[in-house]
C-alpha positions in Angstrom: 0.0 0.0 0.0 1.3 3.7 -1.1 -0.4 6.1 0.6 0.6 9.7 1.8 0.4 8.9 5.8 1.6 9.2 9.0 0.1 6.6 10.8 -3.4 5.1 9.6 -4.5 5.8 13.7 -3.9 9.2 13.6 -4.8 10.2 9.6 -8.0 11.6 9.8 -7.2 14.2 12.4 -4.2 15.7 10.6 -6.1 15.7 7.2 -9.3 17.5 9.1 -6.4 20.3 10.6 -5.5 20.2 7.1 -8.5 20.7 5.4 -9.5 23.5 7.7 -6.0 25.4 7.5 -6.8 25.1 3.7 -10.3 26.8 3.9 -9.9 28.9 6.7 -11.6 31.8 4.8 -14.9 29.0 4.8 -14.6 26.6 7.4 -13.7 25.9 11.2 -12.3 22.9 12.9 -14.1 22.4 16.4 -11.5 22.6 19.3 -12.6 19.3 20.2 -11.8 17.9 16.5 -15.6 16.8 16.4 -17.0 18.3 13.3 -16.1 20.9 11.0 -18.6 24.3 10.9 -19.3 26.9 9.1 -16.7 30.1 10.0 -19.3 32.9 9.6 -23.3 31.6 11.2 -26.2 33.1 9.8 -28.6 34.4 12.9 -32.0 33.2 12.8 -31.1 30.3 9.8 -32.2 26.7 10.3 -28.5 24.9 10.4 -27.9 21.9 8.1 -26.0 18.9 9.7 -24.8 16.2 8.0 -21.6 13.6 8.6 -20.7 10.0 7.7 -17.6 7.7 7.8 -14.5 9.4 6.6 -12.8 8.4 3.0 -15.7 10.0 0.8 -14.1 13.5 0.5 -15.2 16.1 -0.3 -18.8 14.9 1.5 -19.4 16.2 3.7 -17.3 19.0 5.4 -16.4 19.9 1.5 -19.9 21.2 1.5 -19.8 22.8 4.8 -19.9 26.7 3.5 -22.5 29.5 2.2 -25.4 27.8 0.8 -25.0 24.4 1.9 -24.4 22.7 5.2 -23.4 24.4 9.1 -21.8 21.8 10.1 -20.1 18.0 9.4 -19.7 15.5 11.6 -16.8 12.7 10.6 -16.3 9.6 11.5 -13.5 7.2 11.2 -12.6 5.8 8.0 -16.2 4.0 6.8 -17.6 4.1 10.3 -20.1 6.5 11.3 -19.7 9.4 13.5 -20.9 9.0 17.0 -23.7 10.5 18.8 -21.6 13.0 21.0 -20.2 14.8 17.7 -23.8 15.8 16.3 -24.8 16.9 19.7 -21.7 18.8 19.8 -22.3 20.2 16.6 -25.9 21.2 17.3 -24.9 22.9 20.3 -22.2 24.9 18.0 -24.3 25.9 14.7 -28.1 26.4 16.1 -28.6 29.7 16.4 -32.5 29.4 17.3 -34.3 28.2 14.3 -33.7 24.3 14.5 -31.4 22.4 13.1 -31.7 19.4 10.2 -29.7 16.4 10.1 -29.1 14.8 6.2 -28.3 11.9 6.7 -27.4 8.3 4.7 -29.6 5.1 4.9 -26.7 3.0 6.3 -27.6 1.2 9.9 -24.9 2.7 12.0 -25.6 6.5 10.7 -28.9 6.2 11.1 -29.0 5.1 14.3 -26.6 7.3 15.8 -28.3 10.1 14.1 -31.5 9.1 15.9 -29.7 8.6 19.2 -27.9 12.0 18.7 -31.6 14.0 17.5 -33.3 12.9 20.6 -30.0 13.4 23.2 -29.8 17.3 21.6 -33.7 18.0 22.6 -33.2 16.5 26.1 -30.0 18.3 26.8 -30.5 21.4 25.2 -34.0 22.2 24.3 -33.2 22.0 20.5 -35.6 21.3 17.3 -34.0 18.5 15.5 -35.8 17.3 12.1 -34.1 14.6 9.7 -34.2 13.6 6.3 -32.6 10.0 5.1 -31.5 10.1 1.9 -31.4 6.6 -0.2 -31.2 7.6 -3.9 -29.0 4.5 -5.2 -31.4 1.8 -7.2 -28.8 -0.9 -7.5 -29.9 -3.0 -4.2 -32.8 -2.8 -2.0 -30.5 -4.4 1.0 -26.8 -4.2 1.1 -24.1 -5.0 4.0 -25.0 -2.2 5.9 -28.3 -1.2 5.2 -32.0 -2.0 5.4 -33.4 -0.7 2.3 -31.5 1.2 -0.4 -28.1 3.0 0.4 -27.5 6.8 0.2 -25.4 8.0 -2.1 -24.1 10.7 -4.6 -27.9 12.1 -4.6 -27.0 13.3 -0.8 -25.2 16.0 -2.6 -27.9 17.0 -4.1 -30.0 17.3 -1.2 -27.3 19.0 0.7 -27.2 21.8 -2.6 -31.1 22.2 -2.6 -31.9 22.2 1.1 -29.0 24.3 1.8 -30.1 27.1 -0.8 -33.9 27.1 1.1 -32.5 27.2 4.1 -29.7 30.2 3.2 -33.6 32.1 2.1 -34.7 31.6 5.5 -37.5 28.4 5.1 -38.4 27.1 8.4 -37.6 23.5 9.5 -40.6 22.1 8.6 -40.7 23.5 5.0 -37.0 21.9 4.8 -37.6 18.7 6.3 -40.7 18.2 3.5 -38.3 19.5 0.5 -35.4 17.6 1.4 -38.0 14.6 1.4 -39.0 15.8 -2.1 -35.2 15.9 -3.8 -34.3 12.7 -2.1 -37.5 10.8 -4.0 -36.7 12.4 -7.2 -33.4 11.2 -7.2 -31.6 7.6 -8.7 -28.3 7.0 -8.4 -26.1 3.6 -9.8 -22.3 3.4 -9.3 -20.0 1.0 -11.0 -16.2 -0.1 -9.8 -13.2 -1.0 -11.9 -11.1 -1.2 -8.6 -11.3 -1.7 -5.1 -10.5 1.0 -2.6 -8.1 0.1 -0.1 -8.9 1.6 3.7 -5.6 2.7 5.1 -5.8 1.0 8.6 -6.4 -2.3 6.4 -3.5 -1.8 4.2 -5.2 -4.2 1.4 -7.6 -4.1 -1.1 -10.9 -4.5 0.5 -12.3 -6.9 -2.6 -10.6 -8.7 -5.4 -11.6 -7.8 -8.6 -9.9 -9.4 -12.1 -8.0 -6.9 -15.0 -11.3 -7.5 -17.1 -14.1 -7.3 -14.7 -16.0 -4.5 -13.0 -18.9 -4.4 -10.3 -22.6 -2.9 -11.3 -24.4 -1.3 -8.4 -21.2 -1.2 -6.1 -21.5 0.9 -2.5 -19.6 3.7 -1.9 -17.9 1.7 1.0 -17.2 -1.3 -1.4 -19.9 -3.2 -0.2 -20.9 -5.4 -3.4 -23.6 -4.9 -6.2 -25.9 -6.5 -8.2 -23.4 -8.5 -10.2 -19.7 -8.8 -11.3 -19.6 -8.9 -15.0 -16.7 -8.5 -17.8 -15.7 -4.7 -18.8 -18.1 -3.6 -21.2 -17.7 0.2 -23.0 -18.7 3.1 -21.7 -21.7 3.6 -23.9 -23.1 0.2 -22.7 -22.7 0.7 -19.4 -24.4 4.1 -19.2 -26.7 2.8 -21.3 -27.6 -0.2 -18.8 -27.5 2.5 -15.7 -29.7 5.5 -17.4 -32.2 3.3 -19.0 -32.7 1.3 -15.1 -32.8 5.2 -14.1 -35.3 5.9 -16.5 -37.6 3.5 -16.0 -37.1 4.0 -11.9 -38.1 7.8 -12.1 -41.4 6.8 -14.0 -43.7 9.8 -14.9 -41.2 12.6 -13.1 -38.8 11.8 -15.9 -40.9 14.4 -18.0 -39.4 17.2 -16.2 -35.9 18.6 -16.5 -33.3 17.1 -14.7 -30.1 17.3 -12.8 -27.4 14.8 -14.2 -24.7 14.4 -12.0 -21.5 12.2 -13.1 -19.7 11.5 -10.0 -16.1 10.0 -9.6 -14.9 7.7 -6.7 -11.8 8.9 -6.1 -9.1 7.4 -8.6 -10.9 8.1 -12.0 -9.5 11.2 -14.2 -11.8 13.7 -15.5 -11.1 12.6 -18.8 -12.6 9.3 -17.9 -15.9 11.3 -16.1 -16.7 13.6 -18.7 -16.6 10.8 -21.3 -19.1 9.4 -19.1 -21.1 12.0 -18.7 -21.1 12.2 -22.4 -22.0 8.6 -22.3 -25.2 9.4 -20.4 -26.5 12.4 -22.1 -26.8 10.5 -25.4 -28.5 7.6 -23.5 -31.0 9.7 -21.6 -31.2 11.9 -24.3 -32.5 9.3 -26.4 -34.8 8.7 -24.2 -36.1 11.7 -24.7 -34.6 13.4 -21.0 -34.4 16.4 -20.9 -31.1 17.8 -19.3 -31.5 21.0 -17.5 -28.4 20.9 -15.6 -25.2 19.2 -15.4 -22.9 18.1 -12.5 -18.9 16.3 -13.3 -16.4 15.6 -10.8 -15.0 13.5 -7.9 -17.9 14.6 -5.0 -18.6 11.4 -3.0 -15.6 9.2 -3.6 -14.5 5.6 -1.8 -11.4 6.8 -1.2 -9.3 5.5 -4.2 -11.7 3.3 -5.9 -11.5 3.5 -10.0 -15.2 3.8 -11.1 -18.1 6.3 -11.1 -21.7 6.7 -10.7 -24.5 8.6 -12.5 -26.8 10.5 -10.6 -30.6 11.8 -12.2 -32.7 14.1 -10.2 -36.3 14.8 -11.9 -36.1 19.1 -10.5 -39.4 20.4 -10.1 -39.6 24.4 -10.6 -38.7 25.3 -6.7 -35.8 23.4 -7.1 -34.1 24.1 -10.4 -34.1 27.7 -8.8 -32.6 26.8 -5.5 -29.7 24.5 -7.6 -28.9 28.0 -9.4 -28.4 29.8 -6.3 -25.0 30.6 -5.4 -22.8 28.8 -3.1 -19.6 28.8 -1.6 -18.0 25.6 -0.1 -14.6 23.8 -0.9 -15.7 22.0 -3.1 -18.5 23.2 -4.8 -19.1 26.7 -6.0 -21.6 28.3 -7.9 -23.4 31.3 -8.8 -20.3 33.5 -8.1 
């Protein structure tokens, strides 16, 4: 294994005092090392919380800034954060309004969200709402979850939300849109690779030269099949047609295609993709309002990509446009 490290115990703390030294203009670290806020707080704004285990960078505290999220809570490498660090971090961005949590359909995030939710009421009198994202189509169970994973379409639902919120909806009103993005939404990834988790030091699945994984988790947990490498045409033609057919009626309105990279795929490779997609879905007769390419929600170093397709209904086409400033996602500048 060749990885820029220290030691695999102490790696996510320097890369979180990294990544806040970076963006000090955007973000702060938390004393306690517990999540990663957003420098300047907006008075009276219903704060966005999200988190998850660490290796998917830039979610979240990439998308901790001006028109997205408060505040991120990480976790170890693939493993939740706990309970403590969203109470923490409710106790550090609520500034009266409420706050709402974002989080992925996987078991341990879920529950600790839960547990965190109802220990921020008791402690400190807060409003805590939640939406669970769980955009990917591939598998209706996986290793970790019960019922279908979130995925590259919590982006998404970070950009929307956050833009309604940064306009001053209540918690309610954000709760219910959030709800909205997240059921418009279908994602399916694909690996060439495995991603290898530093504290591991090995691959965490064998895969052969020639074959690749269809409906992979963004933790490497496996998909619907392992089949031969196919072209890119074919398989964003299998992906956007399953898509298609999984958005039903809603795919007669525009929509958001996102092409997301996993960590160790060039650009070249994604916007060939993408590329890939538009004809597919364009055939289809899809119309594609927006567009979103890059490395977003990663597994760390895993070769492979997914395609994200949000149906945007007229509220949210305007709140996608609105401008935001995170490290790693700016727009409307």
């Amino acid at each position: 294994m060749k990885k820029f490290i220290n030691d695999p115990s102490t790696a996510l703390q320097e890369s979180l005092a990294g990544f806040a030294a970076a963006h000090a203009d955007i973000v702060t670290l938390a004393p306690s090392g517990k999540f990663v806020r957003r420098k300047e707080l907006k008075q009276g704004k219903v704060a966005l919380i999200s988190g998850g285990g660490s290796g998917h960078e830039p979610l979240h505290a990439g998308f901790v800034g001006h028109g997205m999220l408060d505040a991120a809570c990480p976790g170890e490498v693939f493993t939740s954060p706990t309970p403590d660090q969203m109470v923490e971090a409710v106790q550090g961005v609520d500034t009266g309004a409420g706050c709402l949590f974002i989080v992925k359909n996987y078991e341990g995030d879920v529950m600790n969200f839960d547990m965190a939710a109802e220990m921020a009421s008791e402690m400190a009198g807060a409003r805590v709402l939640q939406v669970v994202t769980n955009d990917d189509m591939a598998v209706e169970d996986s290793t970790f979850t019960t019922g279908r994973r979130g995925v590259a379409g919590t982006l998404v639902v970070e950009k929307i939300v956050g833009a309604a919120a940064e306009a001053g909806m209540d918690l309610e009103t954000l709760q219910e849109l959030g709800k909205r993005v997240n059921a418009n939404t279908r994602s399916f990834g694909v690996a060439l690779t495995s991603c290898t988790v530093p504290a591991a030091g090995k691959p965490t699945f064998d895969i052969g030269e020639d074959e690749m994984e269809f409906g992979v988790g963004i933790h490497g947990e496996p998909g619907r099949r392992r089949g031969k490498l196919i072209s890119a045409d074919e398989i964003a033609e299998e992906i956007c047609e399953g898509i298609v057919r999984e958005l039903g009626a809603a795919r007669s309105k525009p929509v958001l295609l996102l092409v997301n990279g996993f960590g160790a795929t060039p650009l070249m490779e994604l916007y060939l993709m993408h590329n890939s997609a538009r004809k597919v879905l364009e055939k289809q007769g899809v119309n594609i309002a927006r567009s979103l390419t890059g490395s977003f929600v990663t597994s760390l170093d895993m070769a492979g990509c997914s395609v994200t397709v949000t149906a945007l209904e007229e509220d949210m086409l305007t709140l996608w446009d609105a401008q935001v400033h995170t490290a790693a996602l700016r727009m409307g500048m």
